[in-house]
N, C-alpha and C positions, 0 to 999 in steps of 0.2 A: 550882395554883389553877384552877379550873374559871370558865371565862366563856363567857357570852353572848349578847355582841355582834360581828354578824358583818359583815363590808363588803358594800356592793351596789353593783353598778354601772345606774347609770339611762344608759337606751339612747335617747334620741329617735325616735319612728314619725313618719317623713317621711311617712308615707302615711297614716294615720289620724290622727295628732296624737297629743299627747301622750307620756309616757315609759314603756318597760317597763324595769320591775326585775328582774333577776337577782341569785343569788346563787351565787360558788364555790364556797363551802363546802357548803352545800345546793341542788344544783340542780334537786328538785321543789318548790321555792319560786320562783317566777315571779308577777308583778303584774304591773299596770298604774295608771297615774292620769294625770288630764290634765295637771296641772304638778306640778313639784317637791316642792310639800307631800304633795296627795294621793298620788301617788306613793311619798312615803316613810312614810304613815300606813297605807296598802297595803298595803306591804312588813312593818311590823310584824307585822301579820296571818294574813301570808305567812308568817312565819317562824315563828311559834306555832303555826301549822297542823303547819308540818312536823314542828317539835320534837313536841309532843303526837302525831303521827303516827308519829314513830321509837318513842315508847316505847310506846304500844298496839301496835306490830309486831314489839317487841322488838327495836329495829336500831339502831346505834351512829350517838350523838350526834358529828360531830365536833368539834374543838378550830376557836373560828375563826381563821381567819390572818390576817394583817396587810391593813389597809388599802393596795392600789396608789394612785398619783397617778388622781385624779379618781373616786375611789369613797367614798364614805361612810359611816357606821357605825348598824347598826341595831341594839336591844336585843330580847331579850322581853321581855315583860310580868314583875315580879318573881317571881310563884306561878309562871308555868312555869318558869323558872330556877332557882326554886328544886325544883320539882318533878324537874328536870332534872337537877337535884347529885345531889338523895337516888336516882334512878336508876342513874345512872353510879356511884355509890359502891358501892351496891348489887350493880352487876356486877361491878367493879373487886374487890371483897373474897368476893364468890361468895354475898352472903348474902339469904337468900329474903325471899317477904314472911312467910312464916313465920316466920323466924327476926326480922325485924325488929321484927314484935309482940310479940315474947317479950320483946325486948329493951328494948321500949318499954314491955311490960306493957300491951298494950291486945285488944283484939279482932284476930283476923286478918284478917277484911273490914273492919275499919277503917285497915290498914294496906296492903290493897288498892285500897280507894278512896282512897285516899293519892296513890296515881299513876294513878290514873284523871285524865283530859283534861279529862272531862265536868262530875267532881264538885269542888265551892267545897270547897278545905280551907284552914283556917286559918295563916296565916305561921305562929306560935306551934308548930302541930305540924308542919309541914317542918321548922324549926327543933330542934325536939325529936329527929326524925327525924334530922338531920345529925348533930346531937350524939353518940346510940348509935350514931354511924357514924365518931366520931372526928373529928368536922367541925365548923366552924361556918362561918355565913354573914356576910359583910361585905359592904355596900352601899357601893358607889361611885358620886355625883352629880356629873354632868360636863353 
């Protein structure tokens, strides 16, 4: 099962105030906010960056690990998540954007801006997407 939600640790700045966020699993994700909230609304942000920055650079999403005592769990946003499956599956089985259009029967630049960052794709076709991939998506509300 592919997820992700990944633990942060928030760091108090004795010297400037407020908290930086880190993350293990992704450590070019780095924030900041002044309290707690912003800080973890931040990190959201933080973390969407990266993801959508692994797969424009072609670079392995990893698996996130367990939360340590005193760290906390951040999600992405659902469309990069889910954008994030149909990648990873993608690699995992070898199969292009080529091939995924075919399989979709759609256009091949529409199956490229599929995982494009940039571009608003529809749940409905990641979902579609997961499908000719052997997959589907379940949503979990916690």
């Amino acid at each position: 099962m592919l997820q992700f939600t990944y633990p942060v640790k928030l760091t108090r700045d004795r010297k400037d105030g407020g908290y930086v966020v880190s993350f293990r699993d992704i450590p070019e994700a780095i924030t900041q906010g002044n309290n707690v909230e912003e800080a973890l609304s931040e990190a959201e942000g933080a973390l969407q960056a990266a993801i959508e920055a692994r797969i424009e650079d072609v670079l392995d999403i990893p698996a996130p690990s367990r939360a340590k005592n005193g760290e906390r769990m951040v999600s992405t946003p659902v469309t990069t998540a889910l954008k994030a499956a149909v990648y990873l599956s993608m690699r995992e089985q070898g199969v292009s954007k080529s091939e995924l259009a075919r399989r979709m029967q759609i256009h091949e630049k529409e199956a490229r801006r599929m995982l494009d960052p940039h571009h608003q794709t529809k749940v409905v076709a990641l979902e579609r997407a997961l499908a000719v991939l052997g997959l589907r998506a379940e949503i979990a509300v916690s």
